[in-house]
C-alpha positions in Angstrom: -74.6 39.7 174.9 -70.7 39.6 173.8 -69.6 42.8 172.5 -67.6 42.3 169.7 -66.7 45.3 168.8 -65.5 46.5 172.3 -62.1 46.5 171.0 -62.6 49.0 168.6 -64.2 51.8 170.6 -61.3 51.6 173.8 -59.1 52.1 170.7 -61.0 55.1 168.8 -61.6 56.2 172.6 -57.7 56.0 173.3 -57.1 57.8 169.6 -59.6 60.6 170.3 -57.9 61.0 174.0 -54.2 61.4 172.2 -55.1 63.5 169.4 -56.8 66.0 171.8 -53.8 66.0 174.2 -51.6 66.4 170.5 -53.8 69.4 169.8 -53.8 71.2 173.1 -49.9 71.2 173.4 -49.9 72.6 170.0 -52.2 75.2 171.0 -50.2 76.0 174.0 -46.9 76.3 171.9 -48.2 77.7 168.3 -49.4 80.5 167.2 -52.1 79.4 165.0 -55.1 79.4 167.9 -57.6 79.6 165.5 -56.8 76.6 163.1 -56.3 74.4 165.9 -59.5 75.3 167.7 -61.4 74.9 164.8 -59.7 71.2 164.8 -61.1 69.9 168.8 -64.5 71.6 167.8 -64.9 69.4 164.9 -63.2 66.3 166.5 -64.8 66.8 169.5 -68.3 67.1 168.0 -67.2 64.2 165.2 -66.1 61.9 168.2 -68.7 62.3 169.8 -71.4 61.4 167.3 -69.5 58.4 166.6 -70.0 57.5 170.2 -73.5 58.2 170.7 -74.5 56.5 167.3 -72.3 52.9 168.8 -74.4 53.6 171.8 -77.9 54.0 169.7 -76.7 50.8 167.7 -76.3 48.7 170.8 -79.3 49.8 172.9 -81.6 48.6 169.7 -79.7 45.6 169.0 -81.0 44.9 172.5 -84.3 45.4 172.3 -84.5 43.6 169.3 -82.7 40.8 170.9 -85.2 40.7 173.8 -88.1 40.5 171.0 -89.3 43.7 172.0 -91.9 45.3 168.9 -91.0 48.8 170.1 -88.9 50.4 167.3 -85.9 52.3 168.5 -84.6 54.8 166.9 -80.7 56.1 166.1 -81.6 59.4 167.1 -80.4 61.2 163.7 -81.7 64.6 164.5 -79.3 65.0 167.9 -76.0 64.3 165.8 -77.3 66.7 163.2 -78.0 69.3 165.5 -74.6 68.8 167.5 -73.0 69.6 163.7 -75.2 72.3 163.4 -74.4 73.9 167.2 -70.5 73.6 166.0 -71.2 75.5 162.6 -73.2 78.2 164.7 -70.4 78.5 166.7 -67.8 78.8 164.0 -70.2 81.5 162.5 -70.8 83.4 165.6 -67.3 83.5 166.6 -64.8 83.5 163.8 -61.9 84.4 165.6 -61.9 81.8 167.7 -62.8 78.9 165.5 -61.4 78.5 162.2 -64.1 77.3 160.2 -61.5 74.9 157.8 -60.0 72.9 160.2 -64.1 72.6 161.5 -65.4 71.1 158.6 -62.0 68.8 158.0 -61.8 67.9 161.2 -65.5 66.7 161.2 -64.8 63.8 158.9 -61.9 62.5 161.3 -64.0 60.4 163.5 -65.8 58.3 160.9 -62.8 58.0 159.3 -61.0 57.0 162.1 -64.5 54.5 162.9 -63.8 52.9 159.2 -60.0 52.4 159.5 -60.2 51.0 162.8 -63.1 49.0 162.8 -61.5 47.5 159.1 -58.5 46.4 160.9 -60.5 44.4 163.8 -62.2 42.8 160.9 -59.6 42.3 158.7 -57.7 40.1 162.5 -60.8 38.8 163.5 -60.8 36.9 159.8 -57.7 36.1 160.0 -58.1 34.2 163.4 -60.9 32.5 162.1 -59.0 31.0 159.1 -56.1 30.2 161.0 -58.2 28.3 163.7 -60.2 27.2 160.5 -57.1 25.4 159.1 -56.2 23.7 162.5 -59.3 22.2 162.8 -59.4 20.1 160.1 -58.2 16.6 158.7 -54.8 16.3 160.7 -53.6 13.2 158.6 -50.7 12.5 161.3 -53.4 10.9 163.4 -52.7 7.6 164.2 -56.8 6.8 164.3 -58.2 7.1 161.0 -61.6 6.1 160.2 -63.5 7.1 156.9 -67.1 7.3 158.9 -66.0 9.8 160.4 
């Protein structure tokens, strides 16, 4: 089965790596330890929802592909749970986790899921209309038959 949509997690994969390298060097050099702790706990735990939800999606797209009547489920309750763990944390130890940037932060990845996966789309479309436009009547042709 063709993955279409391989493009889209190397990318958010490649954006999650960057942003975690963005907010480490800020942590080294800041001040603010807190705030930006708060911020990898959230992305970390938003990131990798995202991740384990793609993988849920494509292991039952398999099994319904190979006409298996077992349901699979998306596992719900673990990526609840992983949010809950990070708002335990944040509540146990305040002075390490800001619990702001925890909550912000946990809307980046699905965020970051929309815009990028919007974008493939939005090329993927235009490809197809392009190709689309090329594969039609070419009226230069020096055969022309109506039946056809």
């Amino acid at each position: 089965m063709k993955n279409e949509l391989a493009w889209s997690y190397r990318v958010m994969f490649v954006i999650y790596v960057c942003l975690l390298i963005i907010a480490s060097l800020l942590w080294i050099l800041l001040p603010v330890k807190s705030l930006l702790a708060g911020f990898v706990l959230g992305m970390t735990i938003s990131f990798y929802n995202i991740f384990h939800m793609t993988l849920r999606v494509r292991i039952a797209s398999v099994k319904v592909l190979s006409g298996s009547h077992k349901l699979m489920g998306l596992k719900s309750m673990t990526r609840f749970l992983m949010v809950t763990f990070g708002a335990l944390l944040v509540y146990k130890l305040p002075a390490i986790f800001d619990f702001r940037t925890f909550v912000f932060s946990l809307l980046l990845g699905y965020l970051t899921l929309i815009v990028v996966t919007t974008i493939e789309t939005g090329k993927q479309t235009r490809l197809s209309l392009e190709r689309r436009e090329n594969i039609g009547n070419n009226s230069k042709s020096e055969i022309s038959r109506d039946d056809v």
